[in-house]
C-alpha positions in Angstrom: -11.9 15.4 -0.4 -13.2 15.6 -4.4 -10.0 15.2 -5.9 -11.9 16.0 -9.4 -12.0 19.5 -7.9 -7.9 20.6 -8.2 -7.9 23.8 -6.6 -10.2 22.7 -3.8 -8.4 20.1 -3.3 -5.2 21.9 -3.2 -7.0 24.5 -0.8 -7.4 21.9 1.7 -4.3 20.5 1.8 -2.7 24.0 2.1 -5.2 25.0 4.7 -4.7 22.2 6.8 -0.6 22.9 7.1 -0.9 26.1 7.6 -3.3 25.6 10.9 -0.6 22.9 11.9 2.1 25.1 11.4 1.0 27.7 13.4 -0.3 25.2 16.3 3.5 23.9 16.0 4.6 27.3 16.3 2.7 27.8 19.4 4.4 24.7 20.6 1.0 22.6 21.1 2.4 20.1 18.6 4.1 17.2 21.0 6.8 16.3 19.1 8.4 16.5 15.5 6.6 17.6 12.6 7.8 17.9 8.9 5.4 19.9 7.0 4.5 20.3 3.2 4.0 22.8 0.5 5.0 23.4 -3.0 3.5 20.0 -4.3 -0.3 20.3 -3.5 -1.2 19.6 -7.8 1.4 16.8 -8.3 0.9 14.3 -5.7 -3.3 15.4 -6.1 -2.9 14.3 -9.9 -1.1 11.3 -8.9 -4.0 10.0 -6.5 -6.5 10.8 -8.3 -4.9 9.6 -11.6 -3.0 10.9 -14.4 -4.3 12.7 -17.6 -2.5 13.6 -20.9 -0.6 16.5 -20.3 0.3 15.9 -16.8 3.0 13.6 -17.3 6.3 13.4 -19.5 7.9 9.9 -20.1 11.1 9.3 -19.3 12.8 8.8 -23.1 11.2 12.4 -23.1 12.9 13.6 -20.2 16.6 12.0 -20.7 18.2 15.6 -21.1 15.4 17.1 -19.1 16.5 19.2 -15.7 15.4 19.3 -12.0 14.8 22.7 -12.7 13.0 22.0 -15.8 10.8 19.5 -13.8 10.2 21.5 -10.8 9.2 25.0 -13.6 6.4 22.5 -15.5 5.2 20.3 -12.5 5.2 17.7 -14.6 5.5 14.1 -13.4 7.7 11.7 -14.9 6.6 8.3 -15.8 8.3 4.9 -17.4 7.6 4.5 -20.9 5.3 2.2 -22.5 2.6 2.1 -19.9 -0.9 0.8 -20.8 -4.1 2.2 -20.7 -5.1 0.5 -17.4 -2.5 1.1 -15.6 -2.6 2.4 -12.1 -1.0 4.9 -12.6 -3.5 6.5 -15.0 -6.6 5.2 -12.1 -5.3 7.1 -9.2 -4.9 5.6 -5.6 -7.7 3.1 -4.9 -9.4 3.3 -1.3 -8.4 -0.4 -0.7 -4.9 0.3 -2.2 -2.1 -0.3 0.5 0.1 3.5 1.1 3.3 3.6 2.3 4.8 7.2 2.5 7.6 8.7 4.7 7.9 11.0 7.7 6.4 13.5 5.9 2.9 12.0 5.2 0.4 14.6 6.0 -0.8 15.2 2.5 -0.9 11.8 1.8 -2.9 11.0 4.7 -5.7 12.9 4.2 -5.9 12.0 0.6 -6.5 8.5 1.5 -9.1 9.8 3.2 -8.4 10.0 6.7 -10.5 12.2 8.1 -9.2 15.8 8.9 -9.8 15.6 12.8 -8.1 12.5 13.1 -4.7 13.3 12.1 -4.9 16.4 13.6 -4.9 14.4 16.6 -2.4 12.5 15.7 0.1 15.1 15.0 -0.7 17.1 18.0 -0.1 14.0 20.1 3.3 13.8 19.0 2.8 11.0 16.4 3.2 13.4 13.2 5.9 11.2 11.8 3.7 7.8 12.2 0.6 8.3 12.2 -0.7 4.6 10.8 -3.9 3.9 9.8 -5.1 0.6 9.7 -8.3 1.7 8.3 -7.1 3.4 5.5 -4.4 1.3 4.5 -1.5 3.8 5.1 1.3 2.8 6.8 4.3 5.2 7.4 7.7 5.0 8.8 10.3 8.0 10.5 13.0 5.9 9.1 14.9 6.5 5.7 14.0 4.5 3.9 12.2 2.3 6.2 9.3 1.3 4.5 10.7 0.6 0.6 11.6 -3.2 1.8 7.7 -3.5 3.9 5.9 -1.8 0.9 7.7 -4.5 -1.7 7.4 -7.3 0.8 3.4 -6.2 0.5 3.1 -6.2 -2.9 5.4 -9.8 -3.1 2.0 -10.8 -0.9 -0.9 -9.6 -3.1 0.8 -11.1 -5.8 0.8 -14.6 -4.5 -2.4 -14.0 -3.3 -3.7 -12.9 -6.6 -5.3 -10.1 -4.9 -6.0 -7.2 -7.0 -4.8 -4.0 -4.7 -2.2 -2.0 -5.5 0.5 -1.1 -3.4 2.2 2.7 -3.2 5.8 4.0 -1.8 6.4 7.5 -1.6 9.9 8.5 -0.6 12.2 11.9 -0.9 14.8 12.2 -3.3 17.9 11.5 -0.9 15.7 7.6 0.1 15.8 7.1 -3.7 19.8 7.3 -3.3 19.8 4.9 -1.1 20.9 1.1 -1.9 17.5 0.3 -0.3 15.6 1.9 -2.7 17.4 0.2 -5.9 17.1 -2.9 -4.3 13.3 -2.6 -3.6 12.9 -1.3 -6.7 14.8 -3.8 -8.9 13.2 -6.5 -7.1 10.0 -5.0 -7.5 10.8 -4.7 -11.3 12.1 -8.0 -11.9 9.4 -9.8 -10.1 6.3 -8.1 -12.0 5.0 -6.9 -8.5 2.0 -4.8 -7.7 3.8 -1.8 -6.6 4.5 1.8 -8.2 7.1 3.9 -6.2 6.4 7.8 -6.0 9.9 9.7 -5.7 8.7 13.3 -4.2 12.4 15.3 -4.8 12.7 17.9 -3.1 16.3 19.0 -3.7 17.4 18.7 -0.3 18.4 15.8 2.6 17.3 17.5 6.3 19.7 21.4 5.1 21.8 19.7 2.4 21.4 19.9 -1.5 21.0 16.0 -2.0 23.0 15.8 -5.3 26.1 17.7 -3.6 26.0 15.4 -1.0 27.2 12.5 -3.8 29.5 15.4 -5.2 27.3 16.6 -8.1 26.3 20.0 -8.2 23.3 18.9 -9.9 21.6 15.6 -11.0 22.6 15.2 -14.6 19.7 13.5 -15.8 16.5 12.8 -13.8 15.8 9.4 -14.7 19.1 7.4 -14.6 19.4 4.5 -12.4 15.3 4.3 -12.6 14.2 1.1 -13.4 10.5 -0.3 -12.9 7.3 1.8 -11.7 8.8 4.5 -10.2 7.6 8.1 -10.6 9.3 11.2 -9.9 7.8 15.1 -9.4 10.2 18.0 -8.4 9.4 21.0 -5.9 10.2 23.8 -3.9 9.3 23.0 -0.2 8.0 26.5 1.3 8.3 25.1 5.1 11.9 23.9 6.4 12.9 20.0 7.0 11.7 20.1 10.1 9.2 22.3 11.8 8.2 26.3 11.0 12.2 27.1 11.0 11.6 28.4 14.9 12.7 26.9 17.8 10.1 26.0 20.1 9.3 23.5 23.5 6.7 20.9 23.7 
């Protein structure tokens, strides 16, 4: 996938939910699936790196709304970064990926090939597909893979081995007390790590910040500490499925 081409890129990712969606819908997909839509430019941007204009810090963003975020698809980022940061090089082939249940998009930007986790999905493994090849590991529990991912990056660092490691997570993982301790460990130690938080507003049905009895996050970057970036979207598909009830 040229991820220099945005729209392409963004073509094929769409393209590629949509023909799972309906195979789901048909009830060929053997388990589970959680599909994606809404954030095809932001999480493209962030693996193939971030340019001016793309990005808001967060002393920028202090007063700055979900809503605001989700409107400019703009991706939030800790101040002070450096030129060479990761962040601004995009997701390296031998980079390790650790993403959530809902990894498709991820996936095939790390280059697994389109056939393969087709396969994968259809055979029931949609919210695990690993691959060992690519470097992506994934886990179907919240928030699973925060403590692996830091533990990884803990590693490369005593190695002195110059990958980088990745953690996506949704909004409601980045509540978690998991998250804030992987990612104040992460912080204080000076690991290799940058954590990805993809908010989608929601946990499974329910509006995350009502579930800790806000009706809306008051400011999107409190509590952040470290590497951690944040994008807001609409999800077009439903937590779980094509929002039909079918066998497999």
């Amino acid at each position: 996938m040229d991820l220099g081409d945005l729209e392409r890129a963004k073509a094929e990712l769409i393209a590629f939910e949509i023909e799972l969606a309906r195979l789901a819908q048909e009830g060929q997909v053997n388990g589970p699936a959680h599909f994606s839509r809404g954030n095809e430019e932001q999480i493209i941007r962030i693996f193939r790196g971030l340019r001016a204009g793309e990005y808001i810090t967060y002393s920028q963003a202090s007063n700055m709304s979900r809503e605001d975020l989700e409107s400019s698809k703009m991706i939030l980022v800790p101040d002070n970064l450096q030129e060479q940061d990761p962040v601004f090089k995009g997701i390296q082939r031998e980079d390790r990926l650790f993403s959530s249940y809902r990894c498709h998009y991820a996936a095939l930007l790390k280059g697994v090939p389109t056939d393969h986790l087709k396969e994968e999905i259809l055979a029931g493994r949609s919210m695990h597909p690993i691959n060992s090849d690519y470097r992506h590991i994934t886990s179907a529990i919240v928030p699973g893979h925060l403590a692996i991912a830091t533990g990884a990056a803990l590693a490369l660092k005593r190695q002195r081995r110059p990958e980088h490691v990745w953690a996506f997570c949704g909004d409601m993982a980045a509540e978690t007390g998991a998250f804030h301790e992987a990612t104040k460990y992460a912080f204080r130690n000076d690991l290799p790590i940058t954590f990805v938080v993809e908010d989608n507003g929601y946990s499974v049905d329910t509006p995350t910040q009502e579930s800790w009895g806000l009706e809306k996050r008051n400011s999107m970057v409190s509590g952040l500490q470290g590497r951690v970036l944040v994008y807001a979207y609409n999800n077009d598909f439903p937590h779980q499925g094509v929002g039909k009830e079918v066998g497999f």
